[in-house]
C-alpha positions as CSV (number, residue, x, y, z in Angstrom):
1,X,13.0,-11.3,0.8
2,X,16.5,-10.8,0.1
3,X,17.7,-7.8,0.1
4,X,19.5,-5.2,-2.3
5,X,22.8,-4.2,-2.1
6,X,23.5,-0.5,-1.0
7,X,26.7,0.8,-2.9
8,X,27.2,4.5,-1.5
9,X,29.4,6.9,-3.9
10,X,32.5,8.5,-2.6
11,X,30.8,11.6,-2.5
12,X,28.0,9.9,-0.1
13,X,30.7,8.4,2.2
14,X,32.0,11.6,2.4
15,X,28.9,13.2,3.7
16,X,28.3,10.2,6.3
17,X,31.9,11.2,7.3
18,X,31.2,15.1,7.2
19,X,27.9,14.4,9.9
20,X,30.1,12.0,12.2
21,X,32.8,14.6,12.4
22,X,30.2,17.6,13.3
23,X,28.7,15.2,16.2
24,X,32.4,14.2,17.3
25,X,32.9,18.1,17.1
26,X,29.9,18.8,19.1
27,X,31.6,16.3,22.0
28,X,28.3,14.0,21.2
29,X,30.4,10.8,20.9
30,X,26.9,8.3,21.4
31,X,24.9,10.6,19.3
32,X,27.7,10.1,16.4
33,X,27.4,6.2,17.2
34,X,23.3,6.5,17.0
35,X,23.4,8.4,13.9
36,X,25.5,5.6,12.2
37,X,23.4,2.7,13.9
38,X,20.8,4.5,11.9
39,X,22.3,5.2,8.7
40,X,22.8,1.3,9.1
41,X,19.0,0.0,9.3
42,X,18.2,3.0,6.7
43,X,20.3,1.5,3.8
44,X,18.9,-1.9,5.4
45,X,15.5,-0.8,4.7
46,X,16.3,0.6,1.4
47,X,18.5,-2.9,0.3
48,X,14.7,-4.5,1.1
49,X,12.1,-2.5,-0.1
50,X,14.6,-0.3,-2.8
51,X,10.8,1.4,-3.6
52,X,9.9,3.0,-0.3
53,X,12.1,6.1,-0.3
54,X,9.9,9.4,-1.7
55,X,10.4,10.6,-5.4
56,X,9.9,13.8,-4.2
57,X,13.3,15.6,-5.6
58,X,13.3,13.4,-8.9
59,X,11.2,15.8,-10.7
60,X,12.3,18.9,-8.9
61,X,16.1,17.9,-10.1
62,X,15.4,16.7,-13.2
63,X,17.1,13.1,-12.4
64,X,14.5,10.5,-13.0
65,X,14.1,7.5,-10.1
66,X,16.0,9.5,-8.2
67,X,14.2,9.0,-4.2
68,X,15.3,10.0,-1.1
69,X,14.8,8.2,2.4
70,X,14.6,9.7,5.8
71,X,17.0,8.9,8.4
72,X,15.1,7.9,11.3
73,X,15.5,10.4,14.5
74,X,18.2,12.4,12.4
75,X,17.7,15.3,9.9
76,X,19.8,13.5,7.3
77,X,18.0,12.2,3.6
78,X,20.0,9.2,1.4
79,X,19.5,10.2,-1.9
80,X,19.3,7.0,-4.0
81,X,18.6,5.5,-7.5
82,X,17.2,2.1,-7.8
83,X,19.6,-0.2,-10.2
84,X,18.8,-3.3,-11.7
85,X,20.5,-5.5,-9.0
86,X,21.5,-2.6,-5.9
87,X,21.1,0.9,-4.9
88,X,23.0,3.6,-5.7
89,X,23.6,6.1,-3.0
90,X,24.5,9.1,-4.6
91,X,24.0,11.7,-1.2
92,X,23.7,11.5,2.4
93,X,22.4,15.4,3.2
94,X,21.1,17.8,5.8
95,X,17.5,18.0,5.5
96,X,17.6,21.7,5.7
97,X,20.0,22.0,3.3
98,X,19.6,23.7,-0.7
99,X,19.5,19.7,-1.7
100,X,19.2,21.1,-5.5
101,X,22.8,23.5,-5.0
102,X,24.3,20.3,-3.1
103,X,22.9,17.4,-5.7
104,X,24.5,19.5,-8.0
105,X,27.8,19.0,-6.5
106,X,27.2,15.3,-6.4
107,X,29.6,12.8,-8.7
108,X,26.5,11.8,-10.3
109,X,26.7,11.1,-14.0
């Protein structure tokens, strides 16, 4: 199977770049490398099977297709809309975070 592109949004990269700095900040250089490793085989996963991330938000936002997809071993959800021929990444967020206050805050349209 071939797989999708992933096309984060600036505002996505800048998350990704916002949880490497706080691991580089904790003095957890490997941790920082692990946590992109990843973020790597999760947009892999999600460039393959586009359908396998959880709707969960999409109602609770108000943004149809919107789904989000775990980061494996980190508390981190990609929040992502399926397109036509790649995925959108429109956040990269702390689970434990008010995802509706930060989605909000997102460059989405």
């Amino acid at each position: 199977m071939n797989a999708r592109q992933v096309i984060a949004r600036r505002r996505a990269r800048q998350d990704v770049d916002e949880a490497i700095a706080h691991y580089l900040g904790e003095g957890a250089e490997q941790t920082a490398l692990d946590f992109v490793d990843a973020l790597e085989r999760a947009y892999d996963r999600i460039g393959r099977h586009p359908g396998s991330g959880s709707p969960r938000y999409a109602h609770e936002l108000n943004l149809p297709g919107l789904r989000d997809y775990q980061v494996v071993r980190f508390p981190y959800l990609i929040f992502y809309i399926e397109c036509a021929d790649h995925s959108d990444v429109w956040r990269v967020l702390h689970a434990e975070r008010n995802v509706a206050a930060w989605m909000q805050a997102s460059d989405a349209p």
